[in-house]
Structures are given as C-alpha cells and as structure tokens.
C-alpha positions as CSV (number, residue, x, y, z in Angstrom):
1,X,26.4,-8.7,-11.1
2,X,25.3,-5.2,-12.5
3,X,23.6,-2.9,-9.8
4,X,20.7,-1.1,-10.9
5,X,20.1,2.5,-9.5
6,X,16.6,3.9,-10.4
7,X,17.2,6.7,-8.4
8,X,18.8,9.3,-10.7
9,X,17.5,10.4,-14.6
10,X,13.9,9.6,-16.4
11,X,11.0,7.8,-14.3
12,X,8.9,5.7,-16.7
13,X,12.1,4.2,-18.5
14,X,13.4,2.6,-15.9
15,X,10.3,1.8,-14.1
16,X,9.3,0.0,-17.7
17,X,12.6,-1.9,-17.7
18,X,12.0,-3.2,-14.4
19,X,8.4,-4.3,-15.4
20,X,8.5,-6.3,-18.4
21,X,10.7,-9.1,-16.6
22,X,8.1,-9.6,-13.8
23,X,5.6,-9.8,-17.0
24,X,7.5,-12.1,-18.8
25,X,8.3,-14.2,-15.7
26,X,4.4,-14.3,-14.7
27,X,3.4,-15.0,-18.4
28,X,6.2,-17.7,-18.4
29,X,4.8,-19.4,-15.1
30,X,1.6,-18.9,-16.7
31,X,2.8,-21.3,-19.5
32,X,4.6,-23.3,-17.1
33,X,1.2,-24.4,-15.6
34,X,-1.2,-25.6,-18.7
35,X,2.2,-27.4,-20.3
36,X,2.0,-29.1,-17.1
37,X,-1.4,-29.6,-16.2
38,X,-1.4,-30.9,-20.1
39,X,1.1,-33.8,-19.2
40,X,-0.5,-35.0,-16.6
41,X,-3.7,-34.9,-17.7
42,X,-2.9,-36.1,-20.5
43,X,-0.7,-39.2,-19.2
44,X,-1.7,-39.9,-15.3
45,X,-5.9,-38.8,-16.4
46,X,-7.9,-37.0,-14.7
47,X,-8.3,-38.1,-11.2
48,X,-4.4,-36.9,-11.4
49,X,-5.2,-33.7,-12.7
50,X,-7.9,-32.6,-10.0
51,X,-5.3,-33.9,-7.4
52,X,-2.7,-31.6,-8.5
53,X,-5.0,-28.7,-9.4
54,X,-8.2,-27.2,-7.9
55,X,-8.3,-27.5,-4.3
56,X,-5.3,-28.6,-3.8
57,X,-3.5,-25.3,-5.4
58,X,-5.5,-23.2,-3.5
59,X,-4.2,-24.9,-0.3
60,X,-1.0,-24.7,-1.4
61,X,-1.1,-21.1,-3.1
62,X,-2.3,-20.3,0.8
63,X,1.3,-21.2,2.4
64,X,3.1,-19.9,-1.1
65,X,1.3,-16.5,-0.9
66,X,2.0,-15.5,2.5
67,X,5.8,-16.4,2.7
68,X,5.4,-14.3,-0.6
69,X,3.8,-11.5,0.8
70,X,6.3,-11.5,4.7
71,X,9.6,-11.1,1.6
72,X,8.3,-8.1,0.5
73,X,9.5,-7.1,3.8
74,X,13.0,-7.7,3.0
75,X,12.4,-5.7,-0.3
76,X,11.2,-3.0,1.0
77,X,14.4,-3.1,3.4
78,X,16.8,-3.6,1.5
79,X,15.6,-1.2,-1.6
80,X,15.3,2.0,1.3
81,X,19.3,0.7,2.4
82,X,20.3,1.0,-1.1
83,X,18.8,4.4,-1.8
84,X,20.7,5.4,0.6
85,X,23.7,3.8,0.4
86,X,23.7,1.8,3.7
87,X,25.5,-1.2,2.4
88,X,26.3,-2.9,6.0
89,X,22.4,-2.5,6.6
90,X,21.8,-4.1,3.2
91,X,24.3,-7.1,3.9
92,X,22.8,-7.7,7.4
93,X,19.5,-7.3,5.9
94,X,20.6,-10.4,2.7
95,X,21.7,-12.7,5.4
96,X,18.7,-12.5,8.0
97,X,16.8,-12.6,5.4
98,X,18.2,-16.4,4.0
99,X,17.7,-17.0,7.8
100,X,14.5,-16.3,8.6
101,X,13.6,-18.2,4.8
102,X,15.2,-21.5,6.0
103,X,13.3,-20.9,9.5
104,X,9.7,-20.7,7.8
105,X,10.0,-22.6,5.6
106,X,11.2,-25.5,8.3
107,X,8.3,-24.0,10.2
108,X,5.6,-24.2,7.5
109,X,6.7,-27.3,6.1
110,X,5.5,-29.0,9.8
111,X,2.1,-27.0,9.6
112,X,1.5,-28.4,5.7
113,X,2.2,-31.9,6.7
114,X,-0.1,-31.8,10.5
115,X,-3.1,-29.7,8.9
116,X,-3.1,-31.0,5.0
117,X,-5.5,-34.0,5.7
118,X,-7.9,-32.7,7.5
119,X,-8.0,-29.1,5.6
120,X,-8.5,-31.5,2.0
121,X,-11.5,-32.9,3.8
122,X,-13.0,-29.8,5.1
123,X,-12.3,-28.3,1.6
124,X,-14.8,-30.9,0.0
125,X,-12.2,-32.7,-1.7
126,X,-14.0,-36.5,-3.0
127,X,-12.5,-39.0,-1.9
128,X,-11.8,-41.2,-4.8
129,X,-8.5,-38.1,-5.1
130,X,-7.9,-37.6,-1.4
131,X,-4.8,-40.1,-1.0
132,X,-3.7,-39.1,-4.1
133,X,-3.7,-35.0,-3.5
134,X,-2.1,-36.0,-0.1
135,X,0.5,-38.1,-1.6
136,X,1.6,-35.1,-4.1
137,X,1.0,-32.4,-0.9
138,X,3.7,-34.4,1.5
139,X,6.5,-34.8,-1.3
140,X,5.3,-31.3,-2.2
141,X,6.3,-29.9,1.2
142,X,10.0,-31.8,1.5
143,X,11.1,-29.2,-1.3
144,X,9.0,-26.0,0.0
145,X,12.2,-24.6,1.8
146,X,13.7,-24.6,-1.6
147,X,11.0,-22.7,-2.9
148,X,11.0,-20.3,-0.4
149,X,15.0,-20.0,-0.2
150,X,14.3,-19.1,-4.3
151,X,11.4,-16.7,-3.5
152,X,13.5,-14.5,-0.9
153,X,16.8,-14.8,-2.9
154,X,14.3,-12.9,-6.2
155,X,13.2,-10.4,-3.7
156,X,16.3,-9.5,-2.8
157,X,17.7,-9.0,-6.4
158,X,14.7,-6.7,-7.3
159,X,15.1,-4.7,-3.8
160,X,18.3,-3.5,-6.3
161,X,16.6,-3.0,-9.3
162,X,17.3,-6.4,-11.2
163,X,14.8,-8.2,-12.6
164,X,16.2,-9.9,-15.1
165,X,17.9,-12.7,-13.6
166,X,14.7,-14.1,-11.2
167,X,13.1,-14.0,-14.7
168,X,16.4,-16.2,-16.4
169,X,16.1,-18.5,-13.0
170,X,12.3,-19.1,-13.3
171,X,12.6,-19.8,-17.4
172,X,15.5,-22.6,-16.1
173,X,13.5,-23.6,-13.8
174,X,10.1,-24.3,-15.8
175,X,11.8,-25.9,-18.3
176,X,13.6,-28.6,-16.1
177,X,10.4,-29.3,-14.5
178,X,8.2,-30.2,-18.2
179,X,11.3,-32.4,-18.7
180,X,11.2,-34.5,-15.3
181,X,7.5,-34.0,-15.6
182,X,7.8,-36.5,-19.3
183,X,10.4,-38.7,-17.9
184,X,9.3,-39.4,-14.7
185,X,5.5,-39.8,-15.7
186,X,6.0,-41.0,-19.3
187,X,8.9,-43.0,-18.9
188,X,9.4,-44.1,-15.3
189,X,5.6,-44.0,-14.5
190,X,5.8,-43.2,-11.1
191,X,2.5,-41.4,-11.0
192,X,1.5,-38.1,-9.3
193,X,4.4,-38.6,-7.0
194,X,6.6,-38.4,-10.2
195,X,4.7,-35.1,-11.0
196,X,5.7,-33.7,-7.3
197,X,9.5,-34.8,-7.4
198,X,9.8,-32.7,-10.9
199,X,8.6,-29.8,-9.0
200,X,10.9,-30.0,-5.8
201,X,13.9,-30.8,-8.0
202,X,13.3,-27.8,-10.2
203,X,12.7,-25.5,-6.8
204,X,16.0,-26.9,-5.9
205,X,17.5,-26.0,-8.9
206,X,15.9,-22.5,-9.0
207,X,16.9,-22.1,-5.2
208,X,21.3,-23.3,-6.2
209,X,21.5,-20.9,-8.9
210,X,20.0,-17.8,-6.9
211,X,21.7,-18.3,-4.1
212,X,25.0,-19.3,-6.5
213,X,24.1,-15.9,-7.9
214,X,24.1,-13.7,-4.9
215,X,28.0,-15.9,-3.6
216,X,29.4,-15.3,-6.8
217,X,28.0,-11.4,-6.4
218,X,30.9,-8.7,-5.8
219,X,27.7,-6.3,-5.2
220,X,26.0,-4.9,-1.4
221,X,24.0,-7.9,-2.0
222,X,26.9,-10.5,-1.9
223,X,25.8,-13.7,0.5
224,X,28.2,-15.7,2.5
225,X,26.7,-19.4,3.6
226,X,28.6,-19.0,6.7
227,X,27.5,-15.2,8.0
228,X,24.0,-16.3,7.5
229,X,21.9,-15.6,11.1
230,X,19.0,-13.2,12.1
231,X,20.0,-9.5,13.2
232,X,16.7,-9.7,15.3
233,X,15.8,-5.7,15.0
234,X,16.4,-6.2,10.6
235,X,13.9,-9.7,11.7
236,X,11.4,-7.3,13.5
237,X,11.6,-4.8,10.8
238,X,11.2,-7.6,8.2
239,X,8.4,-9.0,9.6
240,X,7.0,-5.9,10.7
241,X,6.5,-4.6,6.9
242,X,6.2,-7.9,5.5
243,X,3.6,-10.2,7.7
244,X,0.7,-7.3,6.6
245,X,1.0,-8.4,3.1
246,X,1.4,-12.2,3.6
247,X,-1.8,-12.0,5.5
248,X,-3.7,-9.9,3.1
249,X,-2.5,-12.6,0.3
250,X,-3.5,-15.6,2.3
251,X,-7.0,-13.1,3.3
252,X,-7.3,-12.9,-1.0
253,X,-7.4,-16.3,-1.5
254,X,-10.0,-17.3,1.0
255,X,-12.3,-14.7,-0.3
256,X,-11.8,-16.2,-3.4
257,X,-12.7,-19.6,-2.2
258,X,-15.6,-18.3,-0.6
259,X,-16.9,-17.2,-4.3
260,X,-16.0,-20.2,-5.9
261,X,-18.0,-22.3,-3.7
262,X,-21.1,-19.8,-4.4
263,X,-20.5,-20.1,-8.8
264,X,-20.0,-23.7,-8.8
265,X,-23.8,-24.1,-7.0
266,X,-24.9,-22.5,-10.5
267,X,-24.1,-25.8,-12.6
268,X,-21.7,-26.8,-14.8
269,X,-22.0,-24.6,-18.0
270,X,-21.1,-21.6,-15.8
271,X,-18.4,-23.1,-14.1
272,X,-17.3,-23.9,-17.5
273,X,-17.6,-20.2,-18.7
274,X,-15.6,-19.0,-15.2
275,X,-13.1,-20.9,-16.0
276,X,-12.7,-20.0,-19.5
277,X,-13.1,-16.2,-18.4
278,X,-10.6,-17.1,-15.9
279,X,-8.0,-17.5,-18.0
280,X,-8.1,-14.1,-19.8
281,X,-8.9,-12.6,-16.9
282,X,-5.3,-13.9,-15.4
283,X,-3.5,-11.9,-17.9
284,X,-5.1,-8.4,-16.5
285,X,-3.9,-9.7,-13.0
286,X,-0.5,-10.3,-14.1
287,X,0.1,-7.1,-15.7
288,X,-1.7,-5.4,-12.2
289,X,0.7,-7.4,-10.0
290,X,3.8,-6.8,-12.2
291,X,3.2,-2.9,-12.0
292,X,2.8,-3.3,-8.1
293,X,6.2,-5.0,-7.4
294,X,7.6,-2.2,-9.9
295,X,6.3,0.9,-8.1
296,X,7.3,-0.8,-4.3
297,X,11.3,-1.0,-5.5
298,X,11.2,2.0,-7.0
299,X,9.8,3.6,-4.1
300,X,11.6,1.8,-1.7
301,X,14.9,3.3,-3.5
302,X,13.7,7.2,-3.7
303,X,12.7,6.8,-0.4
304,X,16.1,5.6,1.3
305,X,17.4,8.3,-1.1
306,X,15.4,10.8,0.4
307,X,14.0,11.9,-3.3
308,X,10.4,12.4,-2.6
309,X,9.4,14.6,-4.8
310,X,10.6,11.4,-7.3
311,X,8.7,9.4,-5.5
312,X,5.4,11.7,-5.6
313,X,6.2,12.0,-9.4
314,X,6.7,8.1,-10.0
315,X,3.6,6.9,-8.1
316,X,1.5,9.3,-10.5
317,X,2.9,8.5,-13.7
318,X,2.8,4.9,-12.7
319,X,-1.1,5.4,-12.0
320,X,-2.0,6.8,-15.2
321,X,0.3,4.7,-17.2
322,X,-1.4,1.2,-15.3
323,X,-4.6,2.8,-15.9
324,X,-3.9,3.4,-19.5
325,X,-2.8,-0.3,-19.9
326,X,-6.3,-1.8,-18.5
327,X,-8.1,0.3,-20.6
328,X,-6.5,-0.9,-23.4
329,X,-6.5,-4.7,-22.3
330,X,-10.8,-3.7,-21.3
331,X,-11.1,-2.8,-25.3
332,X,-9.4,-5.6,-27.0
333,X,-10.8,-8.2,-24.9
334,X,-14.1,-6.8,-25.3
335,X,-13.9,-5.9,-28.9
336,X,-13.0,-9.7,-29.2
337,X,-14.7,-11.2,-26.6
338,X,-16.0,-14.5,-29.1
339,X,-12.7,-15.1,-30.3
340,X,-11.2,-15.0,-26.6
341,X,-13.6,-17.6,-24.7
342,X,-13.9,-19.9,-28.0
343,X,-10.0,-20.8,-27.3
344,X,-11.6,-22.6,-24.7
345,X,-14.9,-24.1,-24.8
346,X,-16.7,-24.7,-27.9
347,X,-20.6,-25.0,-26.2
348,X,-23.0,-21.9,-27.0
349,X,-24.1,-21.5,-23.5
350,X,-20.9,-21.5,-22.4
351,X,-19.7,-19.0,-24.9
352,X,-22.4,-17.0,-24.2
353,X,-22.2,-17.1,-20.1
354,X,-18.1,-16.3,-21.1
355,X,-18.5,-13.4,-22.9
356,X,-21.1,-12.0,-20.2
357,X,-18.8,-12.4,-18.0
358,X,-16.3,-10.5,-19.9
359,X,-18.3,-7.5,-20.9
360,X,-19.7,-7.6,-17.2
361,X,-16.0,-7.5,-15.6
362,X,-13.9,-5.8,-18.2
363,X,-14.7,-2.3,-18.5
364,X,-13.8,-2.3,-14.5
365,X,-10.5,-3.7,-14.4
366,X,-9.3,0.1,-14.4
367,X,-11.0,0.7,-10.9
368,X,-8.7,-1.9,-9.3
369,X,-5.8,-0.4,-10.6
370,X,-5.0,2.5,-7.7
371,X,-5.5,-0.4,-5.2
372,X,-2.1,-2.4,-6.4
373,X,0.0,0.7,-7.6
374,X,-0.4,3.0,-4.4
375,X,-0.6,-0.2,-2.1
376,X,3.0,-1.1,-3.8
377,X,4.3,2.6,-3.5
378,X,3.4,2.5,0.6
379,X,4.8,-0.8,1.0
380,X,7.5,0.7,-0.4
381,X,7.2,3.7,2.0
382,X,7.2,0.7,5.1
383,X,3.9,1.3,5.7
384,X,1.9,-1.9,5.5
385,X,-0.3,-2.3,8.2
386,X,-3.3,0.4,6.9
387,X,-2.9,-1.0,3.6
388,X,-3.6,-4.3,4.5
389,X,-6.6,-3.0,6.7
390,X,-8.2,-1.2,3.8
391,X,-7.7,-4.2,1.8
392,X,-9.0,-6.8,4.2
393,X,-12.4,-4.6,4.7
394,X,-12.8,-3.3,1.0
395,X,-12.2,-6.3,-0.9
396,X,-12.2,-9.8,1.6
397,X,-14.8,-8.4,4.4
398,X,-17.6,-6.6,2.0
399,X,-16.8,-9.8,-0.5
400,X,-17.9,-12.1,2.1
401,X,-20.9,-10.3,4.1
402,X,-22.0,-9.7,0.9
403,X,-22.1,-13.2,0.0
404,X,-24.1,-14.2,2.7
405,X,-26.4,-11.7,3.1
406,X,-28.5,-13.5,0.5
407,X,-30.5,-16.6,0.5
408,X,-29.7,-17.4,-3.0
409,X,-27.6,-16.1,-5.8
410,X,-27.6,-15.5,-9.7
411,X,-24.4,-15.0,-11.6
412,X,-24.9,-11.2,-11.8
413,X,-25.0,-11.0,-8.0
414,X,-22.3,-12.7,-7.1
415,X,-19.8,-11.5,-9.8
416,X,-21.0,-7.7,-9.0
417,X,-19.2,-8.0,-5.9
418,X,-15.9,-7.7,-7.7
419,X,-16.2,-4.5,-9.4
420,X,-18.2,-3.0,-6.0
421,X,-15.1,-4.2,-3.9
422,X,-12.7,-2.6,-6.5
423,X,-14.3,1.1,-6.3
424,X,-14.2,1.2,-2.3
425,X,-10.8,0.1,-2.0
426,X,-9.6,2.2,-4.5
427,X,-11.7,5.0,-3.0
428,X,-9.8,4.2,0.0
429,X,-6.7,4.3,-1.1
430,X,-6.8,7.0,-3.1
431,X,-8.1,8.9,-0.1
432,X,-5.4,7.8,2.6
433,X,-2.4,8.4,0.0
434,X,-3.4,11.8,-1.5
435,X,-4.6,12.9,1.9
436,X,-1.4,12.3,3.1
437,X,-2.5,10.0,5.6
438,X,0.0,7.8,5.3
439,X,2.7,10.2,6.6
440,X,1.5,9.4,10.7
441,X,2.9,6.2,9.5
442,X,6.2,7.0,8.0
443,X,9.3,8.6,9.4
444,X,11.5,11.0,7.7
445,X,8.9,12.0,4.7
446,X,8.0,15.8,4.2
C-alpha cells in the first residue's frame, strides 16, 4: 500500500488529489441510491419504496451519521501520528479503533432493534408500510457492524492521505448490491427483505476487503486480527475529538426533519418541487463535504508535523478555492435552472415552485462554505467541541426556534432559514478561527 505524505511540496495539488476520490465516491453512492430505489420501485412498487426510503433513511442515516461523525476521531488521530512520524501511536490508534467499531456497532445494533418500532410510529410512518419498514430495519441492523467496520477501516486510510482505495471499495461495493438487489427481488422474489440482504452482503463485502486491505498493508497502518483491543487513553482521545461531530451529524438531521414536516403541510406540488430541488441541491453538498474531509487530513498531517504556517496557508487556499467552486456550481445551475428541475417533474407549478427554489437558495451556497472547510481544518487541529457548539446554535437551534416562532408558514419563510443559518455560522466561524480562538483549545500551536 503506497503512503501518501501531504506534508512536504505544493498545497492545492495534493489537497485536489485527495478530493476528487471523496467526490467520485459520493457521486457514485449518489448513483448507487436512484439505481436502487429504481429496482425496487420498479419491481416490489411503491409501498416498498416508501419502506426503504423516506422516513425510514432518515432513521437510519441518524445511527449511520453519528458513528460517521465519532471516526473522524480516529482520523484526526492517526493523521497528527503520521505527521509526525509516531508510528506505534498510529498502530495502537488502527487497532482501538477496529475495537471500539465492533463495540458500537454491537452496541447500536441493540438500540436500532429496541427503539425502531416505536420511533417509525412517532415519525408518522402509515401503517399500511410499518411492518414492512420494520422488516427491512431488523435485517438492516444484523449487517450494521459490517458497515461500520467499513466506515472506520476508510477513515483510517484517508488519516494517511489515501483516498483512492475507500473509493475502489465503495464502487465494488455498489455494484454487488444492484446485482443481489435484481436477483433476489427479480428472480428469487423475496421482497423488501431481499432488498435488505443485498445491502448487508455488500457492507460485508466492503467491510472483508478493507480490512483485507489494511492485513495485507506493510505500511504504519498495518492491522493484525489478533492485537485488536482498546488502548483506553487512544479510546478517550477518539472519542473525545470524535463524539462532537457524530452529535452535530445526528443534531443536522433532526433539524432537517423538523423542516420537512413544516414543507410537506404546503401540499403536494411543493413537496414535488423540494424534492426535485433536492436533488441538485445534493450535488453542492457533496462537493462541500468532500472539501471538509480534504482540509481535516491535511490538517491533521501539518499539524503532527508541526508545519503551521502550511496549515495557515492550506486552510486559506482551501477557502477561496471551495468558495470559487460554489460560485461556479450558483451560476450554472441558475443560468439553467429549467433544464435542471425538468429532469424531474414535468408539471408547470412544479417547475415553477423548483426553480424558485433554486434562484432563492443558489446564489447562498457560498455562505456555507467557511462553515465545512474551517470546521474540517479544527477538527483536524483536535478541537471539536466549539465547533460543534457553534454549529448546533447557528444552524439546528436558530433553525428550529425559528420554525416555531410562527403560527403558520409560506415557502419563503421557511426555506429563508437556510441561508440566515449559513451567514451566522459562518460568521462564527470565521470569527473564532481568524481570531485565533481556537488556540485555548489546542496544544502545541504558535
């Protein structure tokens, strides 16, 4: 396995190499998830297709995102270890890490299959799809260790700079599950629990050949089965940088729900349009998260090699060159706004509630742009606690006072809150990183 060193020589090259995986491998998810929703729309109806989709993601992405966010803690770890060339911190940090995966995801299996019920049902979810979401949920959850083992065993190869191969493992992966998606539903027809064994099978797959990956690796970031165990300071410090940003994703999602349940009280034709905007709008957010987990390794590195002045220079040209991006993405999408939302819907009113939406939304994707890049760079720092703070007032606390503060709602009103949210947290951000308030936070920074 190649190690990749971003510590030494230009900053944008290697930041941009590092990037466009994570693109590609969000993009390719992307795909992943209309080819499937496709098949079993298509073949199971759509009863099957609510079941698997809608409420049910959103309970799921809730367990996903924070074991998502708490590995960001061993990334941060290990990246700062290999800036600085402590390779016996780096391979107690690999094998705590695969510990503390197999522990939570044990642990958060139990919590999905005691609370999924009940949260369905408080979630409004009808009940003509109830035993069905449950039924895909349960056989969803034997397989979430594998997912998780996957998740932690990708952090750990971009703590060193390697992107390449989570994206090679996830492309494997997709494809394996759109197969066993056609021949367990179309051939077998074993229903929406056919649809959940595909996916578990294809975690498990994605979960052998990163883990294969990292035993077959003569690198810092070799793993032997048998040394796995927690170190419980590298835990503590694991959990320390990483349980901040799990919260804050699992915080993000239930402001989100909170907004949905406001647009879809507007009717049909802008739910319709939402959802069409949706879907361009997820391509901004992919780009915005993929410069986010760039910037935190390449912090994480400088840092542990005590090049600061690389770091200071790296977070700025990363700012102007994400803000440059959204900009550009704001223009074409608005100089083509028809074009986009008639890809999806072909009703006027919807069209026309789409493209509102667009040219409401657009121009302010820039704002939002500090808030992921210098939130990255200070989780890459170690510092996540503040960050997570400012984010949990600026974006989920305003979002929902805001939302209640009003006895009723038009679509202006409630979609305002996104750009209002973006300014103050970037506001924030950009106040406690160039003020240097950060630095009470971190230890050995000058």
């Amino acid at each position: 396995m190649k190690q990749y060193n971003i510590t030494e020589g230009p900053i944008i090259r290697p930041l941009l190499f590092f990037f466009f995986p994570i693109l590609f491998g969000t993009f390719f998810q992307q795909l992943y998830n209309t080819v499937d929703a496709l098949i079993v729309g298509n073949i199971l109806g759509k009863e099957a297709l609510a079941a698997v989709g809608g409420t049910t993601s959103v309970y799921l992405n809730i367990f996903v995102g924070f074991f998502v966010g708490l590995s960001a803690g061993a990334t941060v770890l290990i990246s700062q270890y290999y800036g600085s060339s402590e390779y016996k911190h780096i391979q107690k940090t690999v094998h705590t890490s695969f510990g503390l995966g197999i522990i939570i995801g044990i642990g958060l299996t139990i919590v999905g299959f005691l609370t999924a019920k009940q949260s369905l049902i408080f979630l409004g979810v009808p009940k003509e799809i109830l035993n069905i979401s449950l039924e895909y949920i349960y056989i969803y959850f034997i397989g979430f260790t594998f997912l998780l083992i996957y998740n932690m065993g990708c952090s750990i190869l971009r703590a060193i700079g390697d992107s390449k191969r989570p994206l090679y493992y996830l492309i494997i992966s997709c494809i394996i599950n759109i197969i066993l998606d056609v021949l367990f539903i179309g051939y077998f027809k074993m229903g929406i629990s056919g649809a959940a064994y595909a996916t578990i099978i294809s975690e498990a797959v994605s979960a052998v050949l990163v883990i294969l990956s990292l035993m077959l690796s003569e690198t810092c970031v070799h793993l032997d089965i048998k040394q796995i165990k927690l170190d419980l300071p590298i835990a503590k410090q694991i959990i320390r940088i990483g349980l901040p940003t799990g919260i804050q994703s699992m915080l993000y999602t239930v402001s989100n729900l909170v907004i949905t349940t406001r647009i879809n009280a507007l009717g049909v034709d802008v739910i319709a349009a939402n959802t069409a905007f949706g879907k361009i709008d997820i391509l901004f957010w992919m780009v915005n998260q993929a410069l986010g987990i760039a910037i935190t390794t390449f912090v994480g590195q400088n840092f542990g090699a005590k090049k600061y002045d690389r770091v200071k220079k790296g977070v700025n040209h990363w700012l102007i060159f994400g803000i440059a991006v959204s900009i550009f993405m704001s223009i074409i999408f608005i100089l083509f706004a028809p074009n986009f939302i008639r890809i999806f819907n072909q009703d006027l009113n919807v069209i026309k509630i789409g493209i509102h939406l667009l040219f409401l939304l657009a121009p302010f994707w820039f704002t939002y742009i500090p808030v992921e890049i210098l939130s990255g760079a200070l989780r890459g720092l170690g510092d996540t606690t503040i960050p997570t703070i400012i984010t949990a007032v600026g974006i989920v606390i305003v979002r929902c006072v805001w939302l209640f503060i009003f006895d009723s709602y038009t679509l202006d009103l409630i979609m305002w809150i996104y750009p209002i949210t973006w300014i103050l947290t970037s506001f924030a951000f950009i106040i406690y990183y160039y003020c240097g308030l950060y630095k009470r936070n971190i230890t050995d920074f000058s």
